[in-house]
MIKE-7685 format. One record per residue (C-alpha): x, y, z; residue number from 1; residue in one letter. Coordinates in pm, whole numbers, plus 50000, padded with zeros to 5 digits. Example, Ala and Ser with C-alpha at 12.3 -4.5 7.8 and 13.67 -1.06 7.14 Angstrom:
% MIKE-7685
{X:51230 Y:49550 Z:50780 num:1 residuo:A}
{X:51367 Y:49894 Z:50714 num:2 residuo:S}
This chain:
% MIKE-7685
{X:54851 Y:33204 Z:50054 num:1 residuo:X}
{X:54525 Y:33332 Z:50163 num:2 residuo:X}
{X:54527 Y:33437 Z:50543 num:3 residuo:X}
{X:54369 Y:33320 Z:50869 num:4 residuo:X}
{X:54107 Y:33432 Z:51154 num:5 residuo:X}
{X:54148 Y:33438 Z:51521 num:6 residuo:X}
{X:53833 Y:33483 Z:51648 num:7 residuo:X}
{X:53794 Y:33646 Z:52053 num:8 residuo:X}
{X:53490 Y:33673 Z:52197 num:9 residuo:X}
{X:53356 Y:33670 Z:52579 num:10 residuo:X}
{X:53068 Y:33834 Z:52774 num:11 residuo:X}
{X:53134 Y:34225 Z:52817 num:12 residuo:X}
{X:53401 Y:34269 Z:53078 num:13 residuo:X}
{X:53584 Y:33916 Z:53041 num:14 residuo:X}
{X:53891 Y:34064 Z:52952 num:15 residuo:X}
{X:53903 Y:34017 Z:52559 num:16 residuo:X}
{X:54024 Y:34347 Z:52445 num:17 residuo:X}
{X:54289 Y:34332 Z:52743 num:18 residuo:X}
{X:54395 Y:34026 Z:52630 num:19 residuo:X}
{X:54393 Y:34159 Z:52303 num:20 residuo:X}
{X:54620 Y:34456 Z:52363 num:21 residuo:X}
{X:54868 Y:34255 Z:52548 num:22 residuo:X}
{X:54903 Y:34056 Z:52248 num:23 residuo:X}
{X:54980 Y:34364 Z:52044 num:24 residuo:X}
{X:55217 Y:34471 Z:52304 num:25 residuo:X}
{X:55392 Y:34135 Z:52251 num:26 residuo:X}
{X:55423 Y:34181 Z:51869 num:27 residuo:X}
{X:55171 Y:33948 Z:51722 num:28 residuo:X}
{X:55119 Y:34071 Z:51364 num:29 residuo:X}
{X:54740 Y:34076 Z:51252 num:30 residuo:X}
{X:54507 Y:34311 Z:51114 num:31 residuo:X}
{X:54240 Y:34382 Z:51272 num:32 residuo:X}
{X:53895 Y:34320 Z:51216 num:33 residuo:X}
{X:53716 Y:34634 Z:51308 num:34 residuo:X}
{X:53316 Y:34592 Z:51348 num:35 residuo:X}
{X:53023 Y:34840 Z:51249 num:36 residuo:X}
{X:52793 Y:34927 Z:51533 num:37 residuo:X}
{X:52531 Y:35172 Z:51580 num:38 residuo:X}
{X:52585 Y:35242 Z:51941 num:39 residuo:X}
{X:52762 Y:35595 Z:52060 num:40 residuo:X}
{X:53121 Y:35615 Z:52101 num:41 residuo:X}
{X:53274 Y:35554 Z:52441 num:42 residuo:X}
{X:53513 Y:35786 Z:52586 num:43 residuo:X}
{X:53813 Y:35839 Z:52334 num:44 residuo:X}
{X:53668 Y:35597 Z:52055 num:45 residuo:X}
{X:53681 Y:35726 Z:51712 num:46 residuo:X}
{X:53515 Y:35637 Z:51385 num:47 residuo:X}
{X:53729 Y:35352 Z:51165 num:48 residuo:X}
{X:53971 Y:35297 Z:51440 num:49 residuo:X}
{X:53762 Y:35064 Z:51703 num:50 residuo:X}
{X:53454 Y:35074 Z:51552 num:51 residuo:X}
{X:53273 Y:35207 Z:51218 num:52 residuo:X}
{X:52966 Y:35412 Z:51404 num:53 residuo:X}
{X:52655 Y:35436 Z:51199 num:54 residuo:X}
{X:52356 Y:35525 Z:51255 num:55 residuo:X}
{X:52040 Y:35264 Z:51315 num:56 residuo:X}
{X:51979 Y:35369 Z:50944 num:57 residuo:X}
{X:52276 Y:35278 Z:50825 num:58 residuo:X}
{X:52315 Y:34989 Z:50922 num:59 residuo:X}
{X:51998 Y:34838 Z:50878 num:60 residuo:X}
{X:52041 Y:34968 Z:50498 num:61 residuo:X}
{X:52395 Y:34794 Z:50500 num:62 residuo:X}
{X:52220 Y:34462 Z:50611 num:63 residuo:X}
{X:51924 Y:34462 Z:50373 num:64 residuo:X}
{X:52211 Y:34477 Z:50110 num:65 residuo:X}
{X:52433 Y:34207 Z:50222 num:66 residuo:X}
{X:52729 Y:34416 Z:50331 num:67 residuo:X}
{X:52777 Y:34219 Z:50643 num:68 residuo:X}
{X:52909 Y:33872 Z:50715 num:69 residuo:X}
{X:52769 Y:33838 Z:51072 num:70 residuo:X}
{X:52568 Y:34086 Z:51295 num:71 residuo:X}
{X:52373 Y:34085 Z:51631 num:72 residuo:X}
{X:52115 Y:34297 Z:51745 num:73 residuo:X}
{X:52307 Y:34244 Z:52066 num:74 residuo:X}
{X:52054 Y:34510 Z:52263 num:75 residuo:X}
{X:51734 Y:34647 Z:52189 num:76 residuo:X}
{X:51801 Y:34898 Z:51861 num:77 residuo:X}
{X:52193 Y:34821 Z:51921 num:78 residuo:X}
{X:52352 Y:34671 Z:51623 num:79 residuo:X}
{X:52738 Y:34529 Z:51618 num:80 residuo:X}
{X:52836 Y:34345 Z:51271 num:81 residuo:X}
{X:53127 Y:34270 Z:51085 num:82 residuo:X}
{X:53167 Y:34431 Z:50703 num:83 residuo:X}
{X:53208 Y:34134 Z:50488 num:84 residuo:X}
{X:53422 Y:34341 Z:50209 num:85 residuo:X}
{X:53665 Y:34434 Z:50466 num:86 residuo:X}
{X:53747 Y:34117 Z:50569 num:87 residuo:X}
{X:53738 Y:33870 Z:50233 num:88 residuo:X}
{X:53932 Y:34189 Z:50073 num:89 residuo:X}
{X:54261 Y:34132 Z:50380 num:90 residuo:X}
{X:54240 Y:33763 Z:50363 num:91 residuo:X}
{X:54245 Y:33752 Z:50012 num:92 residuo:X}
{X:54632 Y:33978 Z:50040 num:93 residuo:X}
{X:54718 Y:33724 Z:50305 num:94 residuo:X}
{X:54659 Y:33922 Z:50609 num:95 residuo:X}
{X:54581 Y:33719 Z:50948 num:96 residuo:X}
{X:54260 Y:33875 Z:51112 num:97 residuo:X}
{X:54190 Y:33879 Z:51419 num:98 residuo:X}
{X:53802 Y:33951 Z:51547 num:99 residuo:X}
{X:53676 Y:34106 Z:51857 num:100 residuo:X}
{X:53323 Y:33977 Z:51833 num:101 residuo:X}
{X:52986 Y:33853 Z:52079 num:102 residuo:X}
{X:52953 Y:33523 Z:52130 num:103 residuo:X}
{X:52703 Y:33443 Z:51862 num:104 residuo:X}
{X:52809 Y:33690 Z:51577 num:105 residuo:X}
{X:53214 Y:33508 Z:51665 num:106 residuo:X}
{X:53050 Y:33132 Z:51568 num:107 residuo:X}
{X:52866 Y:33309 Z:51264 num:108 residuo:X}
{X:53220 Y:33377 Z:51161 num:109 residuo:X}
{X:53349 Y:33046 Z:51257 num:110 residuo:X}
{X:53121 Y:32842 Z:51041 num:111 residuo:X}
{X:53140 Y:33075 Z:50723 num:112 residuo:X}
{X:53509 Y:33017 Z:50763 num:113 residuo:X}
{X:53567 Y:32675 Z:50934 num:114 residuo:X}
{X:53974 Y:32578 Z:50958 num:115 residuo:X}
{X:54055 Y:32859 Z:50853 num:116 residuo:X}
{X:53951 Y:33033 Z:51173 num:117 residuo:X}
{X:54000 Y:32924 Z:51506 num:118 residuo:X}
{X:53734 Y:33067 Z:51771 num:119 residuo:X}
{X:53881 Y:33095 Z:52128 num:120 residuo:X}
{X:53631 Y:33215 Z:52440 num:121 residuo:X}
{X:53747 Y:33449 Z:52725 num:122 residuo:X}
{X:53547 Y:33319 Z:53044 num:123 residuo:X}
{X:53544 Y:33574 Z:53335 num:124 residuo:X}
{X:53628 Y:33323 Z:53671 num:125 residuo:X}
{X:53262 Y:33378 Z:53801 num:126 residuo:X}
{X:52989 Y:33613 Z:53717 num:127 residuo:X}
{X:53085 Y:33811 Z:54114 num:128 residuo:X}
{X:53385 Y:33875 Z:53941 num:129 residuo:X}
{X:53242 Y:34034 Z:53623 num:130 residuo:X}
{X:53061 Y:34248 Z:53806 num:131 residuo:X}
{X:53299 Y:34356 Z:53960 num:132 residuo:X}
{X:53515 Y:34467 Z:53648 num:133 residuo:X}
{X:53247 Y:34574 Z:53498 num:134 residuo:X}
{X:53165 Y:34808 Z:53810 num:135 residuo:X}
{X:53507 Y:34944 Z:53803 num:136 residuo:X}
{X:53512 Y:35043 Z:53454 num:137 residuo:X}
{X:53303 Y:35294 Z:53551 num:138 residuo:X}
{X:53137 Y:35390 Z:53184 num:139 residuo:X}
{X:52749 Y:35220 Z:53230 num:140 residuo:X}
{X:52498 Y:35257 Z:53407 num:141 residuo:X}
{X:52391 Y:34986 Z:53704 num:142 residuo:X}
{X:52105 Y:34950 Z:53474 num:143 residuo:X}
{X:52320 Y:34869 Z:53189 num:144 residuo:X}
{X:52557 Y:34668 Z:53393 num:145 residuo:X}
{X:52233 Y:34398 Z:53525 num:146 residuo:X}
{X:52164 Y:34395 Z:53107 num:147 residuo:X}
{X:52538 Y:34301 Z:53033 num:148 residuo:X}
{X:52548 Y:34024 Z:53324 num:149 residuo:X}
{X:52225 Y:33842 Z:53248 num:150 residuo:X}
{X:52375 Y:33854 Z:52913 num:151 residuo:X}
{X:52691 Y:33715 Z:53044 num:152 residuo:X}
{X:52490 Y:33453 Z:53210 num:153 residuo:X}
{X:52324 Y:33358 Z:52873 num:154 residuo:X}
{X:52662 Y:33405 Z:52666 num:155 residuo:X}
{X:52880 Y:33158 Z:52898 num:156 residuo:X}
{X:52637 Y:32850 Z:52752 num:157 residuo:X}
{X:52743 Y:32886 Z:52439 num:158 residuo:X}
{X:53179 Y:32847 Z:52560 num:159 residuo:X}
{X:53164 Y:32487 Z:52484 num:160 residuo:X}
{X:53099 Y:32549 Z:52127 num:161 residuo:X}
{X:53484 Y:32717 Z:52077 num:162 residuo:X}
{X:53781 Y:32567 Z:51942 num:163 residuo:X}
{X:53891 Y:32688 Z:52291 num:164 residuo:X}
{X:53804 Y:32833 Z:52625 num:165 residuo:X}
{X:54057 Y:33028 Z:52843 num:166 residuo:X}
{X:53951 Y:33114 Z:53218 num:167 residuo:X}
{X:54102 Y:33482 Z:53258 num:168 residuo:X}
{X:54153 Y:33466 Z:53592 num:169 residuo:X}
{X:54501 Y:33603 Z:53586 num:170 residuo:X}
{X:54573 Y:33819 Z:53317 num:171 residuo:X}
{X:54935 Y:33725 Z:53201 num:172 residuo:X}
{X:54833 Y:33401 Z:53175 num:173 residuo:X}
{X:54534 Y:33414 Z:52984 num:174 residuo:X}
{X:54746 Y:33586 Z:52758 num:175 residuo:X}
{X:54988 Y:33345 Z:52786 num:176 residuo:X}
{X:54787 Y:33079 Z:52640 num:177 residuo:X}
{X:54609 Y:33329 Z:52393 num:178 residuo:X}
{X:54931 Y:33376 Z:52248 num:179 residuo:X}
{X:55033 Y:33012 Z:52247 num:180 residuo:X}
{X:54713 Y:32844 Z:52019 num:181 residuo:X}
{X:54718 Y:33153 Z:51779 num:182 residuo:X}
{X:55106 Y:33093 Z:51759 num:183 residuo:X}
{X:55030 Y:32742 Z:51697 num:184 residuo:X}
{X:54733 Y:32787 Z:51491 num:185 residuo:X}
{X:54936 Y:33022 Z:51247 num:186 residuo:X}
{X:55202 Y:32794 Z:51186 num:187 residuo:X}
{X:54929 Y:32442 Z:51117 num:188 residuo:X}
């Protein structure tokens, strides 16, 4: 049996990846999509492992031949994508994927796929609070930060659009219910 997608995805700083991680930590089995991106590794980020990191280049090369399912220019000259290969070659051995995309490049993903991958959107409580985690993260700019919550702002109209929306407002249980639909999701 061919496998299935989870799709996450949230404006910067809405928890996702936590949520994500506690999952693991729970013992949810999936592979894991990882995305191509041309932006610079963060802190202890390697190559392969969250990200593939090419260069501009590269990646526009990779997209004038098809190689990706879904991308985003998500900032000016900042690419994020997902290699279409990697992911038809895992569901095809039955894996169950889960993706840690934006908000546009996760309903690309949802379309080209449709039941077999449900889309769920992590919604920060308000945008106060998302500045505020994204302040204490402590790896942009202020700059940078204003960019990611006007983009926030722009990515929370497109929530209604997901199979589901969860409010992380608390983080056990956001993860809670993560891990409830994808349980239930798995098993339809």
């Amino acid at each position: 049996m061919k496998g299935k997608l989870v799709i996450f995805s949230a404006p910067s700083g809405s928890g996702k990846s936590t949520i994500i991680n506690q999952l693991k930590k729970r013992g949810l089995e999936f592979t894991f999509s990882v995305s191509a991106t041309c932006r610079p590794p963060r802190g202890e980020e390697k190559n392969g492992v969250e990200y593939y990191f090419l260069t501009p280049e590269d990646f526009k090369n990779r997209l004038d031949k098809g190689d990706f399912l879904e991308y985003q220019e998500v900032y000016e000259n900042t690419y994020y994508g997902t290699l279409r290969s990697e992911v038809d070659h895992k569901l095809e051995q039955g894996s169950n994927m889960l993706f840690d995309v934006d908000v546009k490049g996760g309903l690309n993903i949802k379309r080209c796929y449709k039941e077999r991958a449900m889309a769920l959107f992590i919604q920060p409580p308000s945008v106060d609070t998302l500045r505020q985690r994204l302040l204490c993260r402590n790896t942009d700019s202020k700059e940078m930060i204003e960019k990611r919550l006007a983009k926030a702002t722009y990515e929370m109209n497109f929530a209604a659009q997901f199979d589901h929306i969860i409010i992380n407002d608390n983080l056990e249980q956001a993860t809670d219910e993560a891990c409830r639909l994808i349980l239930n999701f798995l098993k339809a």
